[in-house]
ZAMARGU-4260 file (C-alpha; in steps of 0.2 Angstrom, whole numbers, plus 5000, padded with zeros to 4 digits):
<rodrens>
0) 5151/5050/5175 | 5170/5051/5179 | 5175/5070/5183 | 5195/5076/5185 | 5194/5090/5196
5) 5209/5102/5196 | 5212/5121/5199 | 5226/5131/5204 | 5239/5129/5192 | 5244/5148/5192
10) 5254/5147/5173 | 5269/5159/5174 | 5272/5156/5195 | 5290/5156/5202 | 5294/5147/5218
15) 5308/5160/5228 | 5315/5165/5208 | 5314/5147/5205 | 5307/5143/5188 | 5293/5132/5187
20) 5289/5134/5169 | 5297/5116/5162 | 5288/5107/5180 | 5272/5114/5175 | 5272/5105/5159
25) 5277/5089/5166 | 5261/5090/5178 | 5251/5093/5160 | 5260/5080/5153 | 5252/5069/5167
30) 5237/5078/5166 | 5232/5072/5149 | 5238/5053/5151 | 5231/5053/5167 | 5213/5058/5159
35) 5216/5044/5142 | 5220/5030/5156 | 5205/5036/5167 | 5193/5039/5153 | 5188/5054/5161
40) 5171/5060/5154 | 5173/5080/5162 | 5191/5090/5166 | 5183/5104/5179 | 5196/5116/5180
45) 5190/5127/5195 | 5201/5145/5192 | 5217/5153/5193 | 5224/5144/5177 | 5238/5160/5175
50) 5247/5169/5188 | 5242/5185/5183 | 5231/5192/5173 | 5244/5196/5156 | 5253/5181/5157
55) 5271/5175/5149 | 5270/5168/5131 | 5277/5152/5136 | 5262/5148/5149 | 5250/5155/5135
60) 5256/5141/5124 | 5256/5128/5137 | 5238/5132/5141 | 5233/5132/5123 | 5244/5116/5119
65) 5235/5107/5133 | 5217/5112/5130 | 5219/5107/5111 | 5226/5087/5119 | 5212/5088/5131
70) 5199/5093/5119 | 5204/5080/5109 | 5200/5066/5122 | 5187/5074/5135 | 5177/5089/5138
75) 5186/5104/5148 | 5176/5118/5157 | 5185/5132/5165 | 5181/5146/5175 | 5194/5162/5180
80) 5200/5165/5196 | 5206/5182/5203 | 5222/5178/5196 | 5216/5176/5181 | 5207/5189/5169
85) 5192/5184/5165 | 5189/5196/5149 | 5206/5189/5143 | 5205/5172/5148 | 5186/5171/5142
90) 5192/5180/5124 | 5185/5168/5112 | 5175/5156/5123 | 5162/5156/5109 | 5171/5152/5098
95) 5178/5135/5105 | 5175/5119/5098 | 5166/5110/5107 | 5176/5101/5118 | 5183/5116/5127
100) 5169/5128/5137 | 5177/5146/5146 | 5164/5150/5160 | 5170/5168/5162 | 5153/5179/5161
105) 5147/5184/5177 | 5130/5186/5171 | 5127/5167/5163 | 5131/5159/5182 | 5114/5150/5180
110) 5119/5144/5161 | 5127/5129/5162 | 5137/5118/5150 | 5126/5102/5150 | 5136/5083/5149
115) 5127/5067/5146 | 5128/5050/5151 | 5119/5032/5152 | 5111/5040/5168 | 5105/5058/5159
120) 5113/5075/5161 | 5124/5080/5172 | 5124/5102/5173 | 5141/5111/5174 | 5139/5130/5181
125) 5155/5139/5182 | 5155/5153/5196 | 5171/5163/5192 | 5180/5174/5205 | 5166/5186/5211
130) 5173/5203/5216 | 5158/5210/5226 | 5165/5227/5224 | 5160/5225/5206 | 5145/5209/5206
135) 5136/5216/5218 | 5129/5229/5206 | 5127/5216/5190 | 5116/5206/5200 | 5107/5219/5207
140) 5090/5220/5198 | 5087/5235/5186 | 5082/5250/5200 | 5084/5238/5212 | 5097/5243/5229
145) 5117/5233/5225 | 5118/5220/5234 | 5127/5219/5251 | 5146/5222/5249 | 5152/5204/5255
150) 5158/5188/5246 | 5143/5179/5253 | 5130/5191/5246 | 5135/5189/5229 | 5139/5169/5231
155) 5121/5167/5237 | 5114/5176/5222 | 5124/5167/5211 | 5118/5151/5220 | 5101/5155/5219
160) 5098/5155/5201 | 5110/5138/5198 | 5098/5131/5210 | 5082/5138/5198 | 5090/5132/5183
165) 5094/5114/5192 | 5075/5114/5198 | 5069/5119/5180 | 5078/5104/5175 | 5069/5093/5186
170) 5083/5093/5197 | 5096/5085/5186 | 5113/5080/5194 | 5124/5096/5194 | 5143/5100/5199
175) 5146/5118/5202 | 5164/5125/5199 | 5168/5140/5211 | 5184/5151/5213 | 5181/5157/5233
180) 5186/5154/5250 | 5174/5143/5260 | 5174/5145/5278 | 5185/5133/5288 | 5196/5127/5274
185) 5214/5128/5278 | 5224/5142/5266 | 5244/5146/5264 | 5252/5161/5261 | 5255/5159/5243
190) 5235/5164/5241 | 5231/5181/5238 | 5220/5190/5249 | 5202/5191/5245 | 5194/5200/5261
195) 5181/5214/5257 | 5175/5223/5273 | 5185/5213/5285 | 5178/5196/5279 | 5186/5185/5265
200) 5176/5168/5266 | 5158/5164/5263 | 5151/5149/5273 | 5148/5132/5264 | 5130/5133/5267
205) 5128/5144/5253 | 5132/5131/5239 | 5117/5121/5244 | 5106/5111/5232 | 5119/5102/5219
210) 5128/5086/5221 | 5147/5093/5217 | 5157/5107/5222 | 5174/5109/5213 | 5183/5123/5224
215) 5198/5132/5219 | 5208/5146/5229 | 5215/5136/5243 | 5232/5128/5238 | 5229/5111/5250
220) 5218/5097/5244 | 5205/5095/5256 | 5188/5089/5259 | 5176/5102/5264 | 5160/5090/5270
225) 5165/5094/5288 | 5159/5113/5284 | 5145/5108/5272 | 5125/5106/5283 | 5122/5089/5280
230) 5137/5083/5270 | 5128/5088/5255 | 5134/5093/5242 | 5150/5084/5242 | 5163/5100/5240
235) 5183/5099/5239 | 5198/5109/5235 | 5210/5099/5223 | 5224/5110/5227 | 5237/5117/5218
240) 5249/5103/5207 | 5264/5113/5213 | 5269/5120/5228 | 5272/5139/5229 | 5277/5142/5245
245) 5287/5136/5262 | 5272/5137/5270 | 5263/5121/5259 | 5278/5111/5262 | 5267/5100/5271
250) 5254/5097/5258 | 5250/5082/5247 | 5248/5088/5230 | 5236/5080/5220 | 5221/5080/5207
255) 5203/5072/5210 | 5196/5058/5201 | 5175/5062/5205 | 5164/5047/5201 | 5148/5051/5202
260) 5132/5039/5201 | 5116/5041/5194 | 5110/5047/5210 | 5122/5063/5211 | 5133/5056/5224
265) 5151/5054/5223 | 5165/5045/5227 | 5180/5056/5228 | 5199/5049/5225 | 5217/5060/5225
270) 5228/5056/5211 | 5245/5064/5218 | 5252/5075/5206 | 5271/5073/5202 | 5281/5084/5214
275) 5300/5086/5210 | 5308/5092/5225 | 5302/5091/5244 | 5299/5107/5252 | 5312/5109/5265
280) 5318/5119/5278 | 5334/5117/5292 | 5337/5129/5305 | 5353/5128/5315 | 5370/5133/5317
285) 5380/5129/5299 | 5389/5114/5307 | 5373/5107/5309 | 5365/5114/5293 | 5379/5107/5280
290) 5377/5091/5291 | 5361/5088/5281 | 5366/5090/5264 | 5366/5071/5263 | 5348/5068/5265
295) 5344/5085/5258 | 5355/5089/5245 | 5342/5086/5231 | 5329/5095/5241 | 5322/5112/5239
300) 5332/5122/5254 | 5325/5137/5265 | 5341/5138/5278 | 5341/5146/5292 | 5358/5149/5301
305) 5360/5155/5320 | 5377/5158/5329 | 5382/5170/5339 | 5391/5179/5324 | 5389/5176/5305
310) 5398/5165/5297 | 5412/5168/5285 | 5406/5164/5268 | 5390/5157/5273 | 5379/5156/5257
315) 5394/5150/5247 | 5394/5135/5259 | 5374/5131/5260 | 5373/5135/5241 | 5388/5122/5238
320) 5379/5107/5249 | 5361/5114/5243 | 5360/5115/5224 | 5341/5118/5223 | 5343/5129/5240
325) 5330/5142/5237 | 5335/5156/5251 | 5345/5157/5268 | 5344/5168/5283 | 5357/5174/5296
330) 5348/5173/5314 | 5361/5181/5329 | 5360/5168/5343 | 5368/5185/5353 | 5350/5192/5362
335) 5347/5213/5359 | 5335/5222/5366 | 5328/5230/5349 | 5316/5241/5359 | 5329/5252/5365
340) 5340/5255/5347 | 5345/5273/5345 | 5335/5286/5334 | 5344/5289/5318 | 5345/5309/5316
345) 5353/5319/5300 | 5367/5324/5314 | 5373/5306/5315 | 5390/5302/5307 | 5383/5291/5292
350) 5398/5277/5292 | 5392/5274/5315 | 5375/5272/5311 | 5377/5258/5295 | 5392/5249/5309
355) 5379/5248/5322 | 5367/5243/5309 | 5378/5229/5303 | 5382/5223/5322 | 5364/5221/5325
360) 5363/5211/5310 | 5379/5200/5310 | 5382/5200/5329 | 5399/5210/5328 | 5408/5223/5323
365) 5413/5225/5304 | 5430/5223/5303 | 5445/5235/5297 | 5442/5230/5276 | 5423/5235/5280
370) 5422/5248/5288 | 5432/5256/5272 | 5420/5250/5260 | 5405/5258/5273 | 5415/5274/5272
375) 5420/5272/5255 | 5400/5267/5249 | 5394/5285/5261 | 5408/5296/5251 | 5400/5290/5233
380) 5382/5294/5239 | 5387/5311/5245 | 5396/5315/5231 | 5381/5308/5220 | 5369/5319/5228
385) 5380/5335/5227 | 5380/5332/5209 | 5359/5329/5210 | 5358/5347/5218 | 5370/5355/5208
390) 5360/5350/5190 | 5343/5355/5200 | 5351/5371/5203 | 5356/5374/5185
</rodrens>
C-alpha cells in the first residue's frame, strides 16, 4: 500500500505579515498531481490543517477545493491538531463520501477507518490533539479516578485500545495518525506550546504495537526510529510544506511517500515540497548587508544591521535591495552597560527621558529636528490627557 503522509499545513498562516495564501495553493496544487503520478492508495494528513480554530474563508475554500480533487483520486483521512478545532473541523465528518474520513472524536481513538489491498487491510486510527486537561476525564472510566494530568497518560490510553482493536483484528497492519510531541524530535519556534504540568512531550514508547506513525506538530521532517524501542513502529514527522519562521530556515520541506509491504514494514521516501524563497538572514554593518543583495535579492530577508550609530534611512535601503525582506533590526556596535540605566520616575522631564531612550537605541543623541518632534509628540499627550480628566470630571 502507498501512503502520502503530510501534516502541518496551518491554512490562513503569515510568515513576518507575509501572505502565504496563493504559496499554499501552489503546494496543493502539487499535492494532488503528486498523488495521480504516485498512485497513492491513502493521503494521511496528521493535524493542524488550519491555523486557528475559525479560519479565513479563502483557506476554507482551499481545503474544501482540495479534499473534493483528492477525494476523487485516493482516500484522505484527517485528524485535528491544536490549531485546529476539532468540533469545527469534524462538523460533517459523517456525512463525507466516502473518500474523505475526519478522525476528530476523542472517544472513537480505537475506531479506525479500514483500507484494503492485495495484501488485506490496512487500519487507520486517528489520534487528534489530546488536551489532557480535558481527555484525561473522557477516558476516565465511569466512577473511575481521571486520569493523570500529563500528555503521556492520556497517549497511552489512547494507545491501549488501538492496540486492542489491532489484536481483535488478528493483528492487521495499522498506521496510526498522531498530533503530539514525541520526545527527542527536534521543534522550532513557530510551534505552539503544548507543556501541561511542566512536561510537553510523551516518549515514543508509548506508540507501540503498529507498523506506522504519521506524526504531526514538529515543523522539520524527521525520522523518529532513533527514539522508538526497537525501531519499531517506523514513526516520522512529515513537517510543515512551508516555512513559518526564521528559525526552520534550515529545514528541508517535504511530504512522505510510505510503502508499506504485506508484512507492515515500510519504506519511507521525502518528496520536497516546493519552497519559494530561501529563508535568509545577514547580519552586519549596511555596507556589508546591501553587498548581498546580489545573491539574496530574491530571498526572504531577516537583516540585522550593527554600527556604531543607526544609519540614515536604513530600511528604505534594505527594503530597496531586499524586495521579499521580511524584517530588519538596528543593533549598536557602541557597548552600554544596561544594568545601570536610570529609574524613570513621574518627576523626570518627559522629553530627557525619550532622548536617553533614543541614544540607547540608535547610539546617539537625536538631533536638533527630533528633539522638536519628542517635545512636540509629549505636548499633544499632555494636552490629550488634560482633555481625558476634564470629561471624567464632567
Amino acid at each position: 500500500m502507498k501512503i502520502l503522509h503530510t501534516s502541518d499545513w496551518h491554512l490562513g498562516r503569515t510568515l513576518h505579515g507575509e501572505d502565504l495564501h496563493e504559496h499554499q495553493r501552489t503546494f496543493h496544487d502539487f499535492l494532488v498531481d503528486l498523488v495521480k503520478r504516485e498512485k497513492v492508495d491513502v493521503v494521511a494528513i496528521a493535524g493542524d490543517v488550519y491555523d486557528r480554530s475559525i479560519p479565513p474563508v479563502a483557506s476554507v475554500d482551499l481545503l474544501n477545493d482540495t479534499l473534493t480533487r483528492l477525494a476523487d483520486i485516493t482516500t484522505v483521512i484527517l485528524t485535528p491538531g491544536n490549531h485546529d478545532s476539532a468540533a469545527r473541523l469534524g462538523f460533517g465528518a459523517k456525512l463525507m463520501g466516502r473518500g474523505v474520513h475526519i478522525l476528530s472524536e476523542t472517544g472513537g481513538v480505537e475506531r479506525p477507518v479500514t483500507v484494503a489491498d492485495e495484501h488485506g487491510e490496512v487500519l487507520f486510527f486517528g489520534l487528534p490533539y489530546l488536551d489532557p486537561d480535558i481527555v484525561r476525564f473522557a477516558f476516565a472510566a465511569e466512577g473511575e479516578q481521571p486520569l493523570a494530568r500529563s500528555h503521556e497518560s492520556v497517549t497511552r490510553e489512547a494507545m491501549d485500545r488501538v492496540r486492542r482493536t489491532v489484536q481483535q483484528h488478528g493483528g492487521a497492519r495499522s498506521v496510526v495518525l498522531a498530533h503530539t510531541f514525541v520526545s527527542g524530535g527536534e521543534g522550532s519556534d513557530s510551534e505552539r506550546d503544548l507543556t501541561i504540568g511542566g512536561v510537553d512531550s510523551v516518549t515514543g514508547s508509548v506508540f507501540a504495537g503498529v507498523d506506522y506513525v504519521a506524526l504531526g506538530h514538529l515543523h522539520g521532517c524527521q525520522n523518529m526510529a532513533g527514539h522508538i524501542p526497537d525501531q519499531r513502529p517506523a514513526a516520522w514527522y512529515s513537517g510543515s510544506p512551508l516555512p513559518f519562521s526564521f528559525s526552520e530556515k534550515n529545514h528541508r520541506k517535504a511530504v512522505l511517500i510510505v510503502d508499506m509491504g504485506a508484512d507492515g514494514s515500510v519504506d519511507v521516501t521525502p518528496v520536497p515540497t516546493p519552497v519559494p524563497r530561501r529563508l535568509i538572514e545577514l547580519t552586519g554593518d549596511l555596507d556589508t548587508v546591501l553587498a548581498q543583495a546580489g545573491e539574496h535579492g530574491d530571498d526572504w530577508v531577516f537583516a540585522t544591521v550593527q554600527e556604531p550609530t543607526r544609519p540614515p534611512h536604513m530600511q528604505e535601503k534594505l527594503r530597496r535591495a531586499f524586495p521579499h525582506m521580511l524584517g530588519c533590526e538596528f543593533v549598536s556596535t557602541v557597548h552600554r552597560d544596561r544594568s545601570t540605566a536610570p529609574l524613570v520616575s513621574e518627576a523626570m522631564d518627559a522629553v530627557a527621558v525619550v532622548g536617553e531612550f533614543y541614544q540607547q537605541l540608535a547610539g546617539a543623541e537625536p538631533t536638533h529636528a527630533q528633539v522638536e518632534l519628542i517635545e512636540q509628540a509629549v505636548r499633544d499627550a499632555r494636552a490629550a490627557h488634560d482633555e481625558n480628566s476634564q470629561r471624567a470630571r464632567a
